[in-house]
Backbone as CSV, one residue per row, in Angstrom:
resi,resn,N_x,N_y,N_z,CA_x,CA_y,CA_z,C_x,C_y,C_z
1,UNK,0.602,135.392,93.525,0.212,136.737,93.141,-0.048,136.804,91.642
2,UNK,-1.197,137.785,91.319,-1.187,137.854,89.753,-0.554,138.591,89.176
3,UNK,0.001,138.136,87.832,0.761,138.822,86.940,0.452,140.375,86.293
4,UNK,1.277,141.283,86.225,0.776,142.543,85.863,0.272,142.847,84.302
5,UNK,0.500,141.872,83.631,-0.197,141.930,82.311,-1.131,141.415,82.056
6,UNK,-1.712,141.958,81.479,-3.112,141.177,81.167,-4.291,141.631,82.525
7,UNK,-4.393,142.389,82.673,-5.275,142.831,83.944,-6.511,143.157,83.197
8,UNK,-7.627,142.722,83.527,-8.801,143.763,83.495,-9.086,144.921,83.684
9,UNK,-9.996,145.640,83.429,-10.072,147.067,83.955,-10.478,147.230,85.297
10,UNK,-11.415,146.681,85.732,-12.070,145.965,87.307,-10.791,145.321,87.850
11,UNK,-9.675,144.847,87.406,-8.739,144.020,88.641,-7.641,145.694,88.512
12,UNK,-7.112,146.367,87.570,-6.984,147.576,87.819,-7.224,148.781,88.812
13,UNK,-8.682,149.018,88.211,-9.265,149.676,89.886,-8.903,148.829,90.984
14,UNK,-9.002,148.287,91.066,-9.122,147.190,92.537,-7.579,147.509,93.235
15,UNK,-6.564,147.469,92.476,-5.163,147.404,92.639,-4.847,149.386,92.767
16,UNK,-5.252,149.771,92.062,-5.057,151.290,92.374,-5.784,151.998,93.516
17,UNK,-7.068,151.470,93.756,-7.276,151.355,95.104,-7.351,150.973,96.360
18,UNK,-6.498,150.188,96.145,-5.560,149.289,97.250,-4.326,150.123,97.525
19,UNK,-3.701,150.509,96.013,-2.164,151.305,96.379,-2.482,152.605,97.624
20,UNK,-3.847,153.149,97.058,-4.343,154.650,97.731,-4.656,154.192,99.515
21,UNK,-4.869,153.653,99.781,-6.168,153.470,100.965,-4.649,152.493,101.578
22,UNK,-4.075,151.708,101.270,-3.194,150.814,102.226,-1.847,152.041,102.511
23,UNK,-2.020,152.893,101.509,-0.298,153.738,101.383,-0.703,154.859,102.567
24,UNK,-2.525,155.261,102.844,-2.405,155.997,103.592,-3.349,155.557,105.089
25,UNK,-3.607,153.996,104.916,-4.438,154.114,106.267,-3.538,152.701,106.252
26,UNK,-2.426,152.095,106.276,-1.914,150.847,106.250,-2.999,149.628,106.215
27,UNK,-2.142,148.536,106.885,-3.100,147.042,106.220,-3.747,147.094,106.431
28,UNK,-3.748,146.842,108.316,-4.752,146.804,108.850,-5.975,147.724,109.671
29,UNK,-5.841,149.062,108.675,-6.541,150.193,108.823,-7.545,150.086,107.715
30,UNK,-7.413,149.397,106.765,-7.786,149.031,105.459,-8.855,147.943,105.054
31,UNK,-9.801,148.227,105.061,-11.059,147.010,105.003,-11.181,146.265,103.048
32,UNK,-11.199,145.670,103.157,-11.462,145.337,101.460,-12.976,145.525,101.289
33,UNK,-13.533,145.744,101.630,-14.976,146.521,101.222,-14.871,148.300,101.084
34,UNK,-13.823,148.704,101.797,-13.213,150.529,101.369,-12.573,150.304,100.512
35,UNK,-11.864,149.156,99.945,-11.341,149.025,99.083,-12.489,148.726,97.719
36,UNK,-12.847,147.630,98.088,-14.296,147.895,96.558,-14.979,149.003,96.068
37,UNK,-15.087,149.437,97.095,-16.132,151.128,96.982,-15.480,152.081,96.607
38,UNK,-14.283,152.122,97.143,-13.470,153.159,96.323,-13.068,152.802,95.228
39,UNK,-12.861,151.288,94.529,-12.868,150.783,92.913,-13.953,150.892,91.970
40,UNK,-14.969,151.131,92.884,-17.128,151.277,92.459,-17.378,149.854,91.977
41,UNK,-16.786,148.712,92.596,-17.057,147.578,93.006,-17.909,146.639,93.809
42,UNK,-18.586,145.349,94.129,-18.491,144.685,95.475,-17.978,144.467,95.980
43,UNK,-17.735,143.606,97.282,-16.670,143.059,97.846,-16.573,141.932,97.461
44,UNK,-17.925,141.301,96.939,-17.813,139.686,96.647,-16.817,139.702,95.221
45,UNK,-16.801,141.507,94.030,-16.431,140.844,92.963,-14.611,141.241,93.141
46,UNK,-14.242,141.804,94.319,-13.171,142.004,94.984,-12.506,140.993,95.230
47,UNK,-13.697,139.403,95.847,-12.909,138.626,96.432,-12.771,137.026,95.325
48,UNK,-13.376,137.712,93.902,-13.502,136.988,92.563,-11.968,136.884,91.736
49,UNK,-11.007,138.233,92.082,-9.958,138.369,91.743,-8.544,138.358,92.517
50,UNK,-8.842,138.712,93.933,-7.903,138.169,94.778,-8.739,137.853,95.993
51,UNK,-7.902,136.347,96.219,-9.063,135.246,97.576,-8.560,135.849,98.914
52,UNK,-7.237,136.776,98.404,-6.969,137.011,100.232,-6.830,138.749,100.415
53,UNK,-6.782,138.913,101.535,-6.120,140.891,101.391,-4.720,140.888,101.317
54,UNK,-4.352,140.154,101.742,-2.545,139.819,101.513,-2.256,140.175,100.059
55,UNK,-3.070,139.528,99.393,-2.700,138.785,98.028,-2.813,140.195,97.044
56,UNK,-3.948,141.107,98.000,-4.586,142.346,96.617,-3.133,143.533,97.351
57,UNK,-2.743,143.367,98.649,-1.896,144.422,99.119,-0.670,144.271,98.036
58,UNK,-0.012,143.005,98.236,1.575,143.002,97.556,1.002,142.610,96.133
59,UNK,0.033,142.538,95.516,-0.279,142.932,93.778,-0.058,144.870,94.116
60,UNK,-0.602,145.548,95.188,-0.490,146.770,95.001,1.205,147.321,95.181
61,UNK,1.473,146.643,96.256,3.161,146.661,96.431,3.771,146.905,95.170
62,UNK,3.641,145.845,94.362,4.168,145.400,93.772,3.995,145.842,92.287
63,UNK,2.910,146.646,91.828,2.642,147.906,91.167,3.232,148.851,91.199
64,UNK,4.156,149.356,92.348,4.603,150.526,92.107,6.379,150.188,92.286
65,UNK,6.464,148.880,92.574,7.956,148.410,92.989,8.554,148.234,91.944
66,UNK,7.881,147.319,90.611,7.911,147.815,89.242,8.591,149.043,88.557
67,UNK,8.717,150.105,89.093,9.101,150.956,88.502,10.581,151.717,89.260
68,UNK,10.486,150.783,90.697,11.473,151.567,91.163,13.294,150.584,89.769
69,UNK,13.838,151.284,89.691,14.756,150.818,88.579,15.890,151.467,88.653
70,UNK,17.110,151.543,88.669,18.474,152.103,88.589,18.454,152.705,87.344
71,UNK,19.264,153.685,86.658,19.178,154.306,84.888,20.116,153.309,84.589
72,UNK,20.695,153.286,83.508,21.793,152.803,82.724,22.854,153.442,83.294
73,UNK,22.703,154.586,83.582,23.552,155.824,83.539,24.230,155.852,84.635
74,UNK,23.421,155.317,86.007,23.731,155.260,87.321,24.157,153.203,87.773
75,UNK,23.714,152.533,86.880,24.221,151.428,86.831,25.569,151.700,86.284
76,UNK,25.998,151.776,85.475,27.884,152.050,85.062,28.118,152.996,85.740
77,UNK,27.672,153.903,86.130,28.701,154.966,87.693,28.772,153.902,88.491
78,UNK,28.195,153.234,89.200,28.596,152.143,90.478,29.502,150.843,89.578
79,UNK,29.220,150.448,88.506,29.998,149.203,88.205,31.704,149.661,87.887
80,UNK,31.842,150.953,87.478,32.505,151.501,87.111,33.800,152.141,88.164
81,UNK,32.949,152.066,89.348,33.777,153.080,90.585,33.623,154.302,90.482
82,UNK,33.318,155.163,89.510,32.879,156.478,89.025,33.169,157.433,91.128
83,UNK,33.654,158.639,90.648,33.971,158.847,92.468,32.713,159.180,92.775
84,UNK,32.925,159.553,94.576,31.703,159.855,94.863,30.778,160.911,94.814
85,UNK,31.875,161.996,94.196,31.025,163.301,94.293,30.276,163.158,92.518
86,UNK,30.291,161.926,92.017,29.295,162.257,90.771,28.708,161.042,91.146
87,UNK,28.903,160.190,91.853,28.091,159.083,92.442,26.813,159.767,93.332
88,UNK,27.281,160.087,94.206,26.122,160.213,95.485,25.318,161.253,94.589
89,UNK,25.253,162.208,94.122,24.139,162.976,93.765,23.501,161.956,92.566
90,UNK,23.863,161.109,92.323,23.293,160.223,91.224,22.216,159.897,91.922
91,UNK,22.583,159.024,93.288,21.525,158.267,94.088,20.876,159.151,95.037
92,UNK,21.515,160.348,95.024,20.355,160.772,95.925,19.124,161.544,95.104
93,UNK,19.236,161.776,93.291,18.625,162.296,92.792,17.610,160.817,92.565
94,UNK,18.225,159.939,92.564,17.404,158.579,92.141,16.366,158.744,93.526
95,UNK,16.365,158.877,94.519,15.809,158.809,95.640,14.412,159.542,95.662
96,UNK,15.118,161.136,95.139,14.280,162.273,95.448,13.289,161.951,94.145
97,UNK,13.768,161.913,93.130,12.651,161.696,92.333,11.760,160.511,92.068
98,UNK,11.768,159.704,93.077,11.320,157.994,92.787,9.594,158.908,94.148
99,UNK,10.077,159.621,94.965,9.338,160.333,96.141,8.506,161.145,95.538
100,UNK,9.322,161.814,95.160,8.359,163.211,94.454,7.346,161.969,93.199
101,UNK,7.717,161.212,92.547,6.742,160.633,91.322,6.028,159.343,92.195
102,UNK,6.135,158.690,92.842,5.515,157.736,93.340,5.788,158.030,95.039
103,UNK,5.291,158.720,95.951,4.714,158.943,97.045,4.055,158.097,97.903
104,UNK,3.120,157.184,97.492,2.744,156.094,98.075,3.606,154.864,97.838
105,UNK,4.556,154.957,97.163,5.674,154.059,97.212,6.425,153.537,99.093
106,UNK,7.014,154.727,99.000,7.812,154.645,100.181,6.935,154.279,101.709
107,UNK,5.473,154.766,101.609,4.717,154.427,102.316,4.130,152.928,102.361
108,UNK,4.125,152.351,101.466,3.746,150.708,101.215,4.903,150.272,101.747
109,UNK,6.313,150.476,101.805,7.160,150.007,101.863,7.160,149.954,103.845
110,UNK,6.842,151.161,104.032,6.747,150.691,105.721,5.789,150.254,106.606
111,UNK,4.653,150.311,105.359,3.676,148.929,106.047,3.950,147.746,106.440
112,UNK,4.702,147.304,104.801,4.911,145.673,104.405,6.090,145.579,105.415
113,UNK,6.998,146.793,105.704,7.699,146.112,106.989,7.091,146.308,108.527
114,UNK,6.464,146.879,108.490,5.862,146.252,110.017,4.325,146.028,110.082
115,UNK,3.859,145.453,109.137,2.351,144.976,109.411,2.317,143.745,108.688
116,UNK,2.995,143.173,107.871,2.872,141.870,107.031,3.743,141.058,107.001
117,UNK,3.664,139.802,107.855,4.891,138.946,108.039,5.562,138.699,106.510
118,UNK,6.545,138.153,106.558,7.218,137.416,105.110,7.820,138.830,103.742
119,UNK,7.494,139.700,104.455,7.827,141.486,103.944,9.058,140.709,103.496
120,UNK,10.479,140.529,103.965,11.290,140.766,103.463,11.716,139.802,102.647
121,UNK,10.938,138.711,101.852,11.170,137.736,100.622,11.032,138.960,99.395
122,UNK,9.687,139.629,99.421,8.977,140.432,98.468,10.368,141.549,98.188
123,UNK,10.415,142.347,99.010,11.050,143.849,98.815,12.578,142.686,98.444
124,UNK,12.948,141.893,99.109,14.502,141.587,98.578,14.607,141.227,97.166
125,UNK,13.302,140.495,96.795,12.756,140.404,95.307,13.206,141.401,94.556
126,UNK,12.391,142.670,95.004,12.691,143.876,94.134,13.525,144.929,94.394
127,UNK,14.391,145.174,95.938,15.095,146.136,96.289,16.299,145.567,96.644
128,UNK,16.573,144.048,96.252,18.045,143.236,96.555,18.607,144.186,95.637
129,UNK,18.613,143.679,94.252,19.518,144.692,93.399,20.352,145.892,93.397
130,UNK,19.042,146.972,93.824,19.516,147.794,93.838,20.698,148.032,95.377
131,UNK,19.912,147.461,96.485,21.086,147.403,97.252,22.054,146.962,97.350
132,UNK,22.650,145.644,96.875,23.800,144.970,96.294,24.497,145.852,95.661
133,UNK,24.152,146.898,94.104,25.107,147.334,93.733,25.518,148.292,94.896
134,UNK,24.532,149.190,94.778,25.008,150.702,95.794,26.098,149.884,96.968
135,UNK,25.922,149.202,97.939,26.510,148.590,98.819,27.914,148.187,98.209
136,UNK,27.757,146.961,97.202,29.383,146.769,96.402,29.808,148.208,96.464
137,UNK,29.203,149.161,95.971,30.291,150.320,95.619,30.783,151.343,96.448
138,UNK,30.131,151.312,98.052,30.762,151.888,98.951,31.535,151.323,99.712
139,UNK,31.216,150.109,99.398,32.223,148.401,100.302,33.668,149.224,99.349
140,UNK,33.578,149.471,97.853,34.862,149.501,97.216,35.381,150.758,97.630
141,UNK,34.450,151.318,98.094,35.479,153.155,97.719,35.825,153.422,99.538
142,UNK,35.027,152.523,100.479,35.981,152.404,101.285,37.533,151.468,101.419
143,UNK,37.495,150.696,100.578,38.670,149.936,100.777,39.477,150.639,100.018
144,UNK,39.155,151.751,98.762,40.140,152.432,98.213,40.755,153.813,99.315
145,UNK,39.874,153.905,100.241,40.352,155.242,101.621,39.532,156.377,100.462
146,UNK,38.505,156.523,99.645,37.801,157.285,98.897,36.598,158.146,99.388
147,UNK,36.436,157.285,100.610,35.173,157.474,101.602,35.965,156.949,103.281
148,UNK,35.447,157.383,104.253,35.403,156.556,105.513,35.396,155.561,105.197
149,UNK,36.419,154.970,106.241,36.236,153.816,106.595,35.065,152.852,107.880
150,UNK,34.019,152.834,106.623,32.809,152.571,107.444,32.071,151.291,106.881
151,UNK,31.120,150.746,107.583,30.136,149.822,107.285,29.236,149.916,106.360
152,UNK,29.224,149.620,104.957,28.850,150.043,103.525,27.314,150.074,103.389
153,UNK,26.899,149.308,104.422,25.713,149.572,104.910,24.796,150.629,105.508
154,UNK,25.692,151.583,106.596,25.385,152.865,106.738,25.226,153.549,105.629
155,UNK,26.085,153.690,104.981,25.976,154.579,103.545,25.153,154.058,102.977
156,UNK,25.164,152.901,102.334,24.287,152.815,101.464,22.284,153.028,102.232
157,UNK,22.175,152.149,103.375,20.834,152.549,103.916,20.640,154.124,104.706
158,UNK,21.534,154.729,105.102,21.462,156.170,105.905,21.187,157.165,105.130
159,UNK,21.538,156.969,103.866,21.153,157.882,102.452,20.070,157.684,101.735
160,UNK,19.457,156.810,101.542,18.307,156.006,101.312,17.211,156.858,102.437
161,UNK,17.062,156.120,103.807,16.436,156.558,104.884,16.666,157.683,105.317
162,UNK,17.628,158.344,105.328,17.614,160.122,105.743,17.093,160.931,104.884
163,UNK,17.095,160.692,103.510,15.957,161.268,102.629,15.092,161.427,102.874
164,UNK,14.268,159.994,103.026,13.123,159.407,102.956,12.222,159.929,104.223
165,UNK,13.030,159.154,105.438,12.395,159.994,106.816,12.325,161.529,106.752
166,UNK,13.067,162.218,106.547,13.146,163.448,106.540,11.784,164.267,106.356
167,UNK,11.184,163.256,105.016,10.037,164.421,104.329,9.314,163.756,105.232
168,UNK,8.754,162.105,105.284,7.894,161.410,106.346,7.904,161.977,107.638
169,UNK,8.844,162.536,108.412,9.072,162.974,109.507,8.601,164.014,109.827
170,UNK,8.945,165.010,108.964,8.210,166.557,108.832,6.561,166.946,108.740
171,UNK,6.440,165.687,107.900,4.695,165.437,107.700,3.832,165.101,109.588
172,UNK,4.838,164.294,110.008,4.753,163.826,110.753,4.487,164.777,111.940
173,UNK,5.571,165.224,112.453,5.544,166.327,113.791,5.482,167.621,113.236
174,UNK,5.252,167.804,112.113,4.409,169.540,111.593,2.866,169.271,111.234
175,UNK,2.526,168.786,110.616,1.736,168.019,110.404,1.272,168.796,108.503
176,UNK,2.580,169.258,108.278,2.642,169.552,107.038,3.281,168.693,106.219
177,UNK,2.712,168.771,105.016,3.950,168.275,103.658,4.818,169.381,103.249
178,UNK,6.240,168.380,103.496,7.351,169.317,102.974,7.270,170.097,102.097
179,UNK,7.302,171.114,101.602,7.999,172.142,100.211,8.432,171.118,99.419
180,UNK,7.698,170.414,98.580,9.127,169.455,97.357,9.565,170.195,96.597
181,UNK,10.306,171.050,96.335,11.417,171.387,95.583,12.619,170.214,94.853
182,UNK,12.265,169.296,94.049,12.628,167.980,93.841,14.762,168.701,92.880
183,UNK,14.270,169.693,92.102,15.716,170.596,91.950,16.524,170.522,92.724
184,UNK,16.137,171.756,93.586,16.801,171.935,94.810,17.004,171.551,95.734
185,UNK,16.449,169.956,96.135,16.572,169.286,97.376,18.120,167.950,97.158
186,UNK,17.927,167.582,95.767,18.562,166.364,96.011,20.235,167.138,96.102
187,UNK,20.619,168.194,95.289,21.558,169.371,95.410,22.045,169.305,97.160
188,UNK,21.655,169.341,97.864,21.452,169.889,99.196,21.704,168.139,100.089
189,UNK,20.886,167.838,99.923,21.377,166.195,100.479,22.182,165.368,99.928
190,UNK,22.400,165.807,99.002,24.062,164.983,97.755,25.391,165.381,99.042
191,UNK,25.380,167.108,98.758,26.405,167.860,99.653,26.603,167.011,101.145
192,UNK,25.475,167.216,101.493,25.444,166.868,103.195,26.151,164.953,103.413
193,UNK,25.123,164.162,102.373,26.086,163.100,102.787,27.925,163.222,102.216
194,UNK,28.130,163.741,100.990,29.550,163.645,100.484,30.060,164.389,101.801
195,UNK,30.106,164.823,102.409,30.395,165.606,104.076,31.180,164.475,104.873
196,UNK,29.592,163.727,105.081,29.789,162.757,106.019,30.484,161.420,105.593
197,UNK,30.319,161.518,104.783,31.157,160.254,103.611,32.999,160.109,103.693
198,UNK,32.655,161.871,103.648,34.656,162.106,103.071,35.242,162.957,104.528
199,UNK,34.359,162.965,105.310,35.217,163.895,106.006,36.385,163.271,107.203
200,UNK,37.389,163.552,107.267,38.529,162.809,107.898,38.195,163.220,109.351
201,UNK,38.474,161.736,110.254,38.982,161.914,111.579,39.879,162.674,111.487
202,UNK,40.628,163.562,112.491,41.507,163.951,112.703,42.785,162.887,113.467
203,UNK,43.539,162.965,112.966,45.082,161.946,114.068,44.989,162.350,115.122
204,UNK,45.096,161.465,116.072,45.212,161.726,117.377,46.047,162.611,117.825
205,UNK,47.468,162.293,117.496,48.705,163.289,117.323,48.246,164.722,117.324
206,UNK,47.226,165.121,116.469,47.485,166.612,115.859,46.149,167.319,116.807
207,UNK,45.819,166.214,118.020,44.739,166.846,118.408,44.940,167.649,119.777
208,UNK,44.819,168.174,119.879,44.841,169.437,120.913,44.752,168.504,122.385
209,UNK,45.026,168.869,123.269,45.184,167.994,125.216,44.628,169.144,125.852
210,UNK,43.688,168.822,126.701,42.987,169.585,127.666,43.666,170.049,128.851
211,UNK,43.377,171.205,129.410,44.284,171.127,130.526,45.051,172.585,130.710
């Protein structure tokens, strides 16, 4: 794959219109000649800068994966143990606003997993990190009894993906785009998982018998 510096202005277009056209008609909805034309290109000078469509998709991937990044701020809340009620609205604000500013993000992301073999070398490339920490830090705050005692994996991917689907979903069977209210939303899904995060089984003992 080519390096993101040093681009031409022509391998630019080419890559920004790849991000547009693959984020909303996937791979293989996606011709690299709709792709030239929408750069105001050929296809031959399309196929001068990348030899394959593979090759121009995850340069586009990989344009906007670039930016997905943890703060400083939310890296020492997780290294730190920081609890969860100033944790989770950390990441779920990291979520909401990565959506609301890059939109065709999350959409490349469920191409490359079900239309392009070898998807998960690339994204572990760039989304290992961030899942490693988040994961270490619900692995810890369940073993402290801080959270359920659950599979650090739910939390960390169910918060991630219940965001995410949510707005995709709505688009989906309304056939509207959500209200982004990017304020007032991550507020509202912070609450709902710290819910499901902290909320206690009840003891068997103290539970009521039918009858």
């Amino acid at each position: 794959m080519k390096k993101t510096v040093g681009r031409s202005v022509t391998e630019v277009s080419l890559v920004e219109a790849a991000v547009q056209l693959f984020s909303r008609q996937g791979y293989k909805g996606t011709s690299t000649r709709e792709i030239a034309h929408r750069a105001g290109v050929n296809e031959a000078t399309l196929f001068r800068y990348f030899a394959r469509k593979a090759d121009l998709f995850w340069v586009a991937a990989e344009s906007r994966l670039v930016w997905l990044k943890l703060s400083r701020e939310l890296q020492n809340a997780l290294a730190t143990d920081r609890d969860p009620a100033i944790v989770v609205p950390m990441l779920v604000q990291f979520v909401v606003d990565n959506m609301a500013r890059h939109p065709e993000l999350m959409r490349l992301l469920y191409v490359a997993g079900f239309e392009l073999p070898g998807a998960e070398r690339v994204l572990r490339e760039h989304l290992g990190p961030i899942f490693d920490a988040v994961n270490a830090y619900f692995s810890r705050c369940a073993a402290r009894g801080v959270i359920r005692d659950l599979e650090p994996t739910i939390a960390t991917l169910g918060l991630a993906g219940a965001v995410s689907a949510h707005h995709n979903l709505h688009q989906l069977f309304t056939g509207k785009d959500l209200p982004w209210d990017v304020e007032g939303a991550a507020p509202v899904y912070a609450q709902f998982w710290l819910n499901a995060l902290q909320q206690r089984v009840p003891e068997r003992s103290s539970l009521g018998h039918a009858g």
